[in-house]
C-alpha positions as CSV (number, residue, x, y, z in Angstrom):
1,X,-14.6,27.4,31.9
2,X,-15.7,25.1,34.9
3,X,-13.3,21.6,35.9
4,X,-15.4,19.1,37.6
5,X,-13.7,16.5,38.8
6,X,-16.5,15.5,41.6
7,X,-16.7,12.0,40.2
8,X,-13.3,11.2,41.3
9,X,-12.9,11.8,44.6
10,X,-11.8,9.0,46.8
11,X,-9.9,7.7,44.5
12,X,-7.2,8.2,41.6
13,X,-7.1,10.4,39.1
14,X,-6.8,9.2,35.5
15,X,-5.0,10.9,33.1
16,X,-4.2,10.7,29.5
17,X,-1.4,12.1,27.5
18,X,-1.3,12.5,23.8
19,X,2.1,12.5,22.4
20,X,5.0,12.1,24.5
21,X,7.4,14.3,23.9
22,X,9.3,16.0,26.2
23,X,6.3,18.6,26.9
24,X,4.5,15.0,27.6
25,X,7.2,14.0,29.8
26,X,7.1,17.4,31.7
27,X,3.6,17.2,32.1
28,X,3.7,13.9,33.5
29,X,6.6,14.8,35.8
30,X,4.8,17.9,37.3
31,X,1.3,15.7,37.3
32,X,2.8,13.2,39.6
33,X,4.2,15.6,41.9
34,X,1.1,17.4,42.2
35,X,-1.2,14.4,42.1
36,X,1.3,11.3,43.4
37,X,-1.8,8.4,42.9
38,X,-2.7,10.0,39.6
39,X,-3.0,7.2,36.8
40,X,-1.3,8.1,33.3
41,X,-2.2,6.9,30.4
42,X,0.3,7.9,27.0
43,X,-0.5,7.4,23.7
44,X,2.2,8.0,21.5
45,X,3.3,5.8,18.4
46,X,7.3,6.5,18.6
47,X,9.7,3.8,19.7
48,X,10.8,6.6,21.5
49,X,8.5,8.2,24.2
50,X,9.9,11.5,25.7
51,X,12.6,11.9,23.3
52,X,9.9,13.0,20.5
53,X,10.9,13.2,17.0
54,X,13.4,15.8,17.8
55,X,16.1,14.2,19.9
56,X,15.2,10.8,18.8
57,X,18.5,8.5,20.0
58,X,18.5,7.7,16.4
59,X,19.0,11.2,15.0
60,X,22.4,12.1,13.7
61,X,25.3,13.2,15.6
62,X,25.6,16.5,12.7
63,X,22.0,17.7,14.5
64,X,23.2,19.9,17.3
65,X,20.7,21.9,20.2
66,X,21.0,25.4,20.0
67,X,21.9,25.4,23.5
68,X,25.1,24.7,25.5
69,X,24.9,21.8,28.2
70,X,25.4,24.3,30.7
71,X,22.3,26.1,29.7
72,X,19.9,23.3,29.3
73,X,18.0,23.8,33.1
74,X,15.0,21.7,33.1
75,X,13.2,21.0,36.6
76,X,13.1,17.9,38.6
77,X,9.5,18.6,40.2
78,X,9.6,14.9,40.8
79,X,12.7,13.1,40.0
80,X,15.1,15.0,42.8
81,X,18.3,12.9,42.5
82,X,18.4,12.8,38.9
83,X,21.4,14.4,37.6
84,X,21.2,17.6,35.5
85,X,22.1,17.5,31.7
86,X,25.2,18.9,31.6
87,X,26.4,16.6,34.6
88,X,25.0,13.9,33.0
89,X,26.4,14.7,29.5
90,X,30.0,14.8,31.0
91,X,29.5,11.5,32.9
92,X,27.9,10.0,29.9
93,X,31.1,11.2,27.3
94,X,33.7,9.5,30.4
95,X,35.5,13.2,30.2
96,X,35.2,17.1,30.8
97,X,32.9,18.8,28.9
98,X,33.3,22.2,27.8
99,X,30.9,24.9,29.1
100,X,30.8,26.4,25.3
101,X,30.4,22.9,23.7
102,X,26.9,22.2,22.2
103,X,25.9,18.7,22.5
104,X,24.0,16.5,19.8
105,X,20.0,17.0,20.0
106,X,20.7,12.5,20.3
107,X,22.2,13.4,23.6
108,X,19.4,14.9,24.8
109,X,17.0,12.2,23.8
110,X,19.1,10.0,25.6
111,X,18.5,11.9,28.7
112,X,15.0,12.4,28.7
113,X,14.6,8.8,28.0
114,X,16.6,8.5,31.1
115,X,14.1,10.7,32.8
116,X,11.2,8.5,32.0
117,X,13.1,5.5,32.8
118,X,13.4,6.8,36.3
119,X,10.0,8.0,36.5
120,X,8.2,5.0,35.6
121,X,10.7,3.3,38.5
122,X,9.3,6.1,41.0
123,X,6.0,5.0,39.9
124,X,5.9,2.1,39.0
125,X,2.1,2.0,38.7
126,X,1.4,5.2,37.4
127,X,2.4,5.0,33.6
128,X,1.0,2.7,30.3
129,X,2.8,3.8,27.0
130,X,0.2,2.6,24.2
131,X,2.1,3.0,20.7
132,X,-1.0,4.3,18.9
133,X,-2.0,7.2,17.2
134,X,-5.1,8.7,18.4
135,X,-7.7,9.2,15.8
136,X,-10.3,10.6,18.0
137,X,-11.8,11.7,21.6
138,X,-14.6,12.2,22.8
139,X,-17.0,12.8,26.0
140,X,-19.7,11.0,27.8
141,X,-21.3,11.1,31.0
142,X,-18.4,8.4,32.4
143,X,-15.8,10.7,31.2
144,X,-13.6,11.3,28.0
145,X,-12.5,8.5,25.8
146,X,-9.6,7.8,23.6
147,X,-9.9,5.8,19.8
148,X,-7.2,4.4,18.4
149,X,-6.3,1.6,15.2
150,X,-8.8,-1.1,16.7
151,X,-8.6,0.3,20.3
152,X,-11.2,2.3,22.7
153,X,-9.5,3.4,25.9
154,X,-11.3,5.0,28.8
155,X,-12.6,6.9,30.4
156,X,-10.3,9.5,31.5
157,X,-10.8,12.3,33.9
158,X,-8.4,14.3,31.9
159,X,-7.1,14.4,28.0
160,X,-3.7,16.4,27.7
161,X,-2.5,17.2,23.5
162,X,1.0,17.1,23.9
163,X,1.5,17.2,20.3
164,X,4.4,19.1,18.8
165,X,4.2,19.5,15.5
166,X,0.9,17.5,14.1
167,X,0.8,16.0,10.5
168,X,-0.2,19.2,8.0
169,X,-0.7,19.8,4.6
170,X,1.6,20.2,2.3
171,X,1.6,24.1,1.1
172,X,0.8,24.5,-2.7
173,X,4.3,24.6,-4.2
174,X,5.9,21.9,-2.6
175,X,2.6,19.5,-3.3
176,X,3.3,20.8,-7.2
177,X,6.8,19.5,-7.0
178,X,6.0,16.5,-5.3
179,X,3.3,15.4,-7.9
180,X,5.9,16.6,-10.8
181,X,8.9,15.3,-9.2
182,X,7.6,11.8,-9.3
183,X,7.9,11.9,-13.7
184,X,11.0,13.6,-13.3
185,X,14.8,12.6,-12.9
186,X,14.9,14.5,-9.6
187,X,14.5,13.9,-5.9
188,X,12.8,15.5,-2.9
189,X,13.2,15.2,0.4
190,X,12.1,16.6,3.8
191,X,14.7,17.2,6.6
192,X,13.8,15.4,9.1
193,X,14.7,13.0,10.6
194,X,18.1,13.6,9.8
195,X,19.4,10.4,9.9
196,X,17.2,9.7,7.2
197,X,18.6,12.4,5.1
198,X,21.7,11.7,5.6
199,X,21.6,7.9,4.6
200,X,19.7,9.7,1.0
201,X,22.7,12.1,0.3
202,X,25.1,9.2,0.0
203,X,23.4,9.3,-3.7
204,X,24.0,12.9,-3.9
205,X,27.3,12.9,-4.4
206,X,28.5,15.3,-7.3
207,X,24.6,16.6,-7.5
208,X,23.5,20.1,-6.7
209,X,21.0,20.6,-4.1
210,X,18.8,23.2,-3.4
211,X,17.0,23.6,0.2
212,X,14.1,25.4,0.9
213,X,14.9,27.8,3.9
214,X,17.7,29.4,5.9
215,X,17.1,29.1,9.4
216,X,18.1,26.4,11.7
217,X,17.1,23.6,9.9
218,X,19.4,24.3,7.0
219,X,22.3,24.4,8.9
220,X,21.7,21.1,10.0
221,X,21.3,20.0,6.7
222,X,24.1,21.4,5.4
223,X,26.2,19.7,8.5
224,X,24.6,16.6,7.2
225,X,25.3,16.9,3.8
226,X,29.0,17.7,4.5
227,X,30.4,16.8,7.9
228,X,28.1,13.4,7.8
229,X,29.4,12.5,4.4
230,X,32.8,12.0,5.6
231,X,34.1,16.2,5.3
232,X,35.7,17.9,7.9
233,X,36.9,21.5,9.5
234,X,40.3,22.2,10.2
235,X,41.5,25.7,11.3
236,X,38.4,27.8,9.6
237,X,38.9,25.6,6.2
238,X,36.7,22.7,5.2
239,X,38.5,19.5,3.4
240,X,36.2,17.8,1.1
241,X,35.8,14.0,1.2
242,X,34.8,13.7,-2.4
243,X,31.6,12.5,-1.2
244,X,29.7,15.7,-0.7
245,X,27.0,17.3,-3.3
246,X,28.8,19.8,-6.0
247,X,26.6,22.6,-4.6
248,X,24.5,23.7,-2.0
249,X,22.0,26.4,-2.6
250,X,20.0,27.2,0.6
251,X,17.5,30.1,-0.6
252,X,14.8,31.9,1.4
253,X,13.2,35.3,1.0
254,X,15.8,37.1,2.6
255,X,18.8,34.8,2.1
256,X,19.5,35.6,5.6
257,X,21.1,33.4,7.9
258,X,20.1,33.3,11.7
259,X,23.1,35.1,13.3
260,X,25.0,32.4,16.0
261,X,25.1,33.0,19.6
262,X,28.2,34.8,21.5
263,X,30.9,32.7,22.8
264,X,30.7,32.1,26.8
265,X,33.8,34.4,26.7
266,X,31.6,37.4,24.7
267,X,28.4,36.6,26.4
268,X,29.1,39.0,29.6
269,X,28.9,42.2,27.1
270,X,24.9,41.4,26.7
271,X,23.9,41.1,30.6
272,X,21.7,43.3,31.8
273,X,22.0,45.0,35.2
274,X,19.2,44.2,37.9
275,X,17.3,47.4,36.9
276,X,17.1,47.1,33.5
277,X,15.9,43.5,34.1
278,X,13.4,44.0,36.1
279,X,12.3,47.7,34.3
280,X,11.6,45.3,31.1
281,X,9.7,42.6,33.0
282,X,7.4,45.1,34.6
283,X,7.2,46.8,31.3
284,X,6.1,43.6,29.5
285,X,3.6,43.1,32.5
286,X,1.9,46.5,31.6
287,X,1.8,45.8,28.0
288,X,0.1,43.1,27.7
289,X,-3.1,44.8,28.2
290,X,-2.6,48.0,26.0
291,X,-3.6,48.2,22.7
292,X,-0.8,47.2,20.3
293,X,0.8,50.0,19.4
294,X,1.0,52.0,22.6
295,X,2.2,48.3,24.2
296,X,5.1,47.9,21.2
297,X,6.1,51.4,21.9
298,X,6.8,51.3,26.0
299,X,8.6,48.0,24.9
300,X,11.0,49.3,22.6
301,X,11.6,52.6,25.2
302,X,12.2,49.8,27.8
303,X,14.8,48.4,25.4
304,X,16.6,51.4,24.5
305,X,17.9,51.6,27.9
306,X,20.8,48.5,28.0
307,X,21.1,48.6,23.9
308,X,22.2,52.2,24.1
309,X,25.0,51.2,27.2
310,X,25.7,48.3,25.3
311,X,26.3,49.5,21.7
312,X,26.7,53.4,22.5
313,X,24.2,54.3,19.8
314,X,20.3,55.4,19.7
315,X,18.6,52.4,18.6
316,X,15.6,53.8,18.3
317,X,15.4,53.8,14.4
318,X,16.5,50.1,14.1
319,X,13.7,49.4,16.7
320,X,11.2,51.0,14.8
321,X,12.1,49.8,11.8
322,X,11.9,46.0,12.9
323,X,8.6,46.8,14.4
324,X,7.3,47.4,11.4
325,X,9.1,45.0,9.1
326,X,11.5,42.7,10.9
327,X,14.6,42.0,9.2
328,X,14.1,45.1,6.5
329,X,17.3,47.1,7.9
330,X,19.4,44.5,6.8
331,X,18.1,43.8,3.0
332,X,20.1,45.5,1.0
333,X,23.0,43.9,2.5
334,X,24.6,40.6,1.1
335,X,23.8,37.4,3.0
336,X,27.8,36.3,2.9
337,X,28.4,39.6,4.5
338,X,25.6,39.4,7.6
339,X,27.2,35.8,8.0
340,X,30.9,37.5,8.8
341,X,29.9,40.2,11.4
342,X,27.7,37.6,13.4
343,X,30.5,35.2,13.4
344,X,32.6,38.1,14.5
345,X,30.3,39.9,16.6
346,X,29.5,36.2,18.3
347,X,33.4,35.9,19.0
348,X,34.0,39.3,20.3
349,X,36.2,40.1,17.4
350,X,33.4,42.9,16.2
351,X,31.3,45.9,18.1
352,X,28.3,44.5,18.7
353,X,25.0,45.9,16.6
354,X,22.0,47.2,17.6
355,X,20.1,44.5,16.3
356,X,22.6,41.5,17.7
357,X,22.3,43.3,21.1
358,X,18.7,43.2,20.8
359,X,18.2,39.4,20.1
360,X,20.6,38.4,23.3
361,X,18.8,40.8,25.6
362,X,15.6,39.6,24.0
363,X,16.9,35.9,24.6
364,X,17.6,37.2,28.1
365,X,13.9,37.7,28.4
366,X,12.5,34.0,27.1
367,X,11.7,32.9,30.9
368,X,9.9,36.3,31.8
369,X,8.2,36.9,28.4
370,X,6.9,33.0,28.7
371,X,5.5,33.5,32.3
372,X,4.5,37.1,31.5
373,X,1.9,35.7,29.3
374,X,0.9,32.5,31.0
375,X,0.2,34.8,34.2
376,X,-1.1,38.1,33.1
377,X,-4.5,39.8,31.9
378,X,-4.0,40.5,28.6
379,X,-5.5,41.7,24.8
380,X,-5.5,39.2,22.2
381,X,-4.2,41.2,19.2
382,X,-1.6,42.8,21.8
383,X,-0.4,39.3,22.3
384,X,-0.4,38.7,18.4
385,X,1.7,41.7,18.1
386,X,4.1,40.8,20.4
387,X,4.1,36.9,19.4
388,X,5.2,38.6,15.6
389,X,8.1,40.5,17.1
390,X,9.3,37.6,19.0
391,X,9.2,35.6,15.8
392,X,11.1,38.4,13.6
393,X,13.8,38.4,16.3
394,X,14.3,34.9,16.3
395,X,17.0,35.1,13.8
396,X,18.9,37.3,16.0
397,X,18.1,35.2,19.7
398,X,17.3,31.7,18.6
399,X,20.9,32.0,16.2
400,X,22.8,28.4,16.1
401,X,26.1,27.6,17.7
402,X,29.0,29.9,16.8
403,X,30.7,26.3,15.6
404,X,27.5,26.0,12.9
405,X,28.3,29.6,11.9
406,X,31.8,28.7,10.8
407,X,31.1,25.8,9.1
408,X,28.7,27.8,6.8
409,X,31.0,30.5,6.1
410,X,33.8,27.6,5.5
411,X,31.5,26.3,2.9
412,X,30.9,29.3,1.2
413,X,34.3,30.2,1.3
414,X,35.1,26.8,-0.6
415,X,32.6,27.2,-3.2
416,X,30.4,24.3,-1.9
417,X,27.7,26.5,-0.7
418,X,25.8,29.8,-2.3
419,X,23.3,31.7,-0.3
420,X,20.4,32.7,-2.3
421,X,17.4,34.8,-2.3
422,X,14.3,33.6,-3.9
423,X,10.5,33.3,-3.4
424,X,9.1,30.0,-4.3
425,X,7.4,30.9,-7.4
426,X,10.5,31.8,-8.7
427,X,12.1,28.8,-9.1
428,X,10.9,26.7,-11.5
429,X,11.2,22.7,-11.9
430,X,12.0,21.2,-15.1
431,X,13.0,17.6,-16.3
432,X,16.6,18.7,-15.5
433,X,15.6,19.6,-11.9
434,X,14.9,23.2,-10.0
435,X,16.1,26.9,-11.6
436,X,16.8,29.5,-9.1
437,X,16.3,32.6,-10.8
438,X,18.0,31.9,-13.4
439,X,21.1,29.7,-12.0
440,X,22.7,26.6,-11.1
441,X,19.7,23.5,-11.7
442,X,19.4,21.5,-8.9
443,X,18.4,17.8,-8.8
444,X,17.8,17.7,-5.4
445,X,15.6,19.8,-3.0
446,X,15.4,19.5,0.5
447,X,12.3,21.2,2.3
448,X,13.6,22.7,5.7
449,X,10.8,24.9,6.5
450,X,8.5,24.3,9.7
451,X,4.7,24.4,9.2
452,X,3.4,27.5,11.0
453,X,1.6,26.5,14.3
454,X,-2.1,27.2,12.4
455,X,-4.9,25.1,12.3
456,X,-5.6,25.5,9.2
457,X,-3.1,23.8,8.1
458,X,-3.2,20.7,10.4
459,X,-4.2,17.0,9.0
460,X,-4.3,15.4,12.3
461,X,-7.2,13.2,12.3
462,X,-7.8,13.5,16.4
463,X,-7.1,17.8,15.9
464,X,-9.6,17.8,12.8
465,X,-12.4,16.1,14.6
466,X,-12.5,17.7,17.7
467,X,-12.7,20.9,15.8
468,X,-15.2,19.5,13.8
469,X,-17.1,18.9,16.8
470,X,-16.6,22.4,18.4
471,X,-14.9,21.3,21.0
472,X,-12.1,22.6,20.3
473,X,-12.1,26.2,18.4
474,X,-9.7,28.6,16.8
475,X,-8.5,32.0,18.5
476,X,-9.1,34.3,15.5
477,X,-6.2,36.4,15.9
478,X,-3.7,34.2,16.0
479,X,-4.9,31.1,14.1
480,X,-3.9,28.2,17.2
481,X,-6.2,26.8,19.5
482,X,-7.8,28.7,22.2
483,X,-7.3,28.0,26.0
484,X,-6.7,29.8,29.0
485,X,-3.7,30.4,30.8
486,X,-3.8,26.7,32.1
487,X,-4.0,25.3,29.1
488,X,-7.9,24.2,29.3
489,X,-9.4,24.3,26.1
490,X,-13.1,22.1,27.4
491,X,-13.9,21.0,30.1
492,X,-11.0,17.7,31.0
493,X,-9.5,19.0,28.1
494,X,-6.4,20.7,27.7
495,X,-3.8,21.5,25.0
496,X,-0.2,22.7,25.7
497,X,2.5,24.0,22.8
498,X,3.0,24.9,19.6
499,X,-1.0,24.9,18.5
500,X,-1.3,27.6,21.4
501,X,1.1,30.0,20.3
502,X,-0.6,33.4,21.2
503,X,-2.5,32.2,24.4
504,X,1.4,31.1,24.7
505,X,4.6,32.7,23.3
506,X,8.3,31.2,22.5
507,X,6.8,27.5,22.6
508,X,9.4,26.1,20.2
509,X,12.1,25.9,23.2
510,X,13.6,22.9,25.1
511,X,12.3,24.9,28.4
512,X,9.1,26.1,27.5
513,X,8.2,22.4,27.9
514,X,8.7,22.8,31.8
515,X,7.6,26.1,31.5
516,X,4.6,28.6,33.1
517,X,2.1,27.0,31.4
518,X,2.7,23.2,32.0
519,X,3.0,23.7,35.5
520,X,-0.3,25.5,35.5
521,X,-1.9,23.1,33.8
522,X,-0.5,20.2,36.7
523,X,-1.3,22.6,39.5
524,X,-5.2,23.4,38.1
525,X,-6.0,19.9,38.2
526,X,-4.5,19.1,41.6
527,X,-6.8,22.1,42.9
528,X,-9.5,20.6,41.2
529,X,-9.0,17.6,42.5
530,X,-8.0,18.7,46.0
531,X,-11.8,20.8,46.3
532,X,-13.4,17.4,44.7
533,X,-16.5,19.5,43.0
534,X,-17.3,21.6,40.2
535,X,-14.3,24.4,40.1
536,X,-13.9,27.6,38.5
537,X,-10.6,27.2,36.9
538,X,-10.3,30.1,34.5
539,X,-13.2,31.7,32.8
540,X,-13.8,31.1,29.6
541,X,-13.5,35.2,28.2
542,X,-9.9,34.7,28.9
543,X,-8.7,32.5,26.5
């Protein structure tokens, strides 16, 4: 895949961003410290660039990061004097934060719009927000060009998708409910934004609500639906406010909650030494270009190694066993029950298992696995195979904050929530609302499930057309876009994130934003633009 950015030599470099989020913001950031003339154009319809959807200042307070302050670590490639989050989160509150406290994803889109701030200041030049969805691109000989509602904007040396998550369609069931729900006494509703929700549950008082999904979307529902209606938490008990829902039935397949993370006081337990660190990296370095099987099975070896220091037991079964079916050691066992021995384990009140050893080393590994694949030679379906494993142990690594964990448990304890397992065509929607195999009817739902990163799912006008066109095209095994390691999908066009999961791996983190593959993507185009003629970047074959 050959860059040519000839045309522009002698003078600036333009650039343009679509959707700003905080991968848009971390791609601008390392652009400008690569390229400090470069010209940046950002198309992104939110009154709140760099924030995203996500951490929109407007979201509510009950939505929480799954990180600690202390462990949010982005890079200042360009903004050296800015302060870090958790310095900035303790200024910002006028006290002492804790080091185990997990702050309000609002927070966070308060500081990244901080980090914009400044970075338009630093350049004051270099950045034009248009609040416009792009409906299309397209190349000509003067360079790419961007259409909006009414607008034509070019040309651009460069087009960066910074998307996120893109419109998509609506999967089969829920469209059925939607279209039924509408002659019906009933109400649906999507999660997010949660401030949203939260303002609609003031009408749910007394109701029963189902919500589609038990990972970490739920639990901020629930938070919403409880804490944000006026209840509260005091030692382990929750104390209604009257104003809450009658029920909460969060189902999935599994009716398995994501396990939370260990207290800062338990978290020592799951370090690994130097050896064992650096045994897995190279071993993950190696794998990448094995066939599948032989690739999983020098992973798991690598594994076995701190899990059997850690727990003192072979977890070699329980490896192989999630390697085939994640999550199917643990289905026979109640849901209520899981919830107790993470909370436990998490608090360092319980041994630790083989499998909640194996999500914090595995979390351990985010940084290495994400630049392990931005980096390396590698098979496609290997990748796919490893991309699955990473996704099965997300319930274990990506768990929510131990405070999250409690509150569910506190609500179950009280009655108010009931963890269920059910497939969708099992629950039924009538005039009085949805059946769960055979219980309580709910008049609500709430959908808290995230569209898979797969293109054939995606609505995006500007995502449908270029495929349309060819330019862009599907990576058969894993169903995202194709591009190389930096990100280049056509020539001056690039795509970072979720829609390259495969190519890239564990894209749904705060970091992976100002990760491997953004900074190759900044640090391409500044060699490009540094020879001033045609440039191999990558080859094609390797995306």
């Amino acid at each position: 895949m050959m860059r040519d950015l000839s045309r522009s030599q002698g003078r600036a470099l333009c650039l343009a961003i679509v959707g700003f989020g905080p991968r848009g913001l971390a791609a601008a950031e390392y652009a400008l410290a690569a390229m400090p003339s470069c010209r940046i154009d950002i198309f992104d319809p939110s009154a709140f660039p760099a924030a995203g959807p996500n951490f929109a200042p407007a979201e509510s307070p009950h939505c929480l990061l799954n990180l600690r302050a202390s462990d949010v670590n982005l890079p200042s490639p360009v903004l050296q004097r800015l302060p870090s989050f958790s310095a900035w989160v303790a200024q910002a509150a006028g006290q002492d934060v804790s080091p185990d406290d997990y702050p309000s994803r609002r927070s966070l889109g308060d500081y990244l719009t901080l980090r914009y701030e400044t970075l338009k200041q630093a350049f004051p030049d270099a950045l034009t927000h248009h609040r416009s969805a792009v409906l299309r691109a397209w190349k000509d000989v003067q360079g790419w060009w961007i259409s909006t509602h009414g607008h034509e904007a070019g040309p651009f040396d460069e087009v960066l998708l910074t998307l996120g998550q893109p419109s998509s369609k609506a999967d089969p069931t829920w469209e059925d409910w939607r279209a039924r729900a509408a002659r019906c006494d009933v109400a649906l509703s999507a999660a997010y934004p949660g401030h949203a929700l939260q303002a609609k549950a003031a009408d749910w008082a007394g109701k029963t609500v189902a919500v589609r999904g038990l990972g970490l979307s739920t639990l901020d529902v629930v938070a919403m639906l409880t804490l944000g209606q006026g209840g509260r938490l005091e030692h382990g008990r929750y104390i209604r406010s009257g104003q809450e829902p009658a029920c909460i039935l969060p189902f999935s397949l599994d009716g398995m909650p994501p396990l939370p993370k260990p207290d800062l006081a338990t978290e020592p337990r799951f370090t690994m030494s130097d050896n064992e660190s650096k045994a897995l990296r190279n071993t993950l370095e190696c794998a990448l270009s094995l066939p599948p099987d032989t690739a999983m099975e020098q992973i798991t070896q690598a594994l076995a190694a701190p899990l059997y220091r850690q727990t003192g037991q072979d977890p070699s079964d329980w490896l192989a066993r999630e390697c085939a079916s994640a999550g199917a050691q643990d289905m026979s066992r109640a849901p209520v029950e899981m919830l107790r021995e993470g909370i436990e384990m998490a608090s360092g009140r319980r041994p630790a298992s083989v499998g909640y050893c194996t999500g914090q080393i595995w979390r351990a590994l985010q940084h290495d696995l994400r630049a392990v694949f931005q980096r390396c030679d590698s098979r496609a379906d290997t990748r796919a195979v490893i991309l699955g494993f990473d996704r099965g142990l997300k319930r274990m690594s990506y768990g929510p904050p131990l405070s999250s964990a409690r509150l569910l448990l506190a609500l179950v304890q009280e009655g108010l929530v009931q963890l269920s397992v059910a497939d969708d065509p099992e629950v039924t929607l009538s005039d009085a609302g949805w059946r769960l195999q055979g219980r309580a009817t709910a008049q609500v739902m709430v959908d808290a499930v995230l569209p898979a990163p797969r293109l054939e799912v995606i609505e995006d006008p500007l995502i449908r057309t270029l495929l349309r066109d060819e330019v862009l095209r599907e990576d058969p095994t894993t169903g995202g876009i194709a591009v190389d390691r930096a990100g280049r999908a056509a020539q001056g066009l690039s795509v970072l994130g979720r829609l390259t999961e495969g190519r890239s791996i564990a894209t749904d983190s705060l970091h992976d934003c100002y990760g491997a593959m953004t900074r190759a993507w900044a640090g391409a185009l500044a060699d490009a633009q540094d020879q001033g003629a045609a440039r191999g970047v990558w080859e094609s074959s390797q995306c």
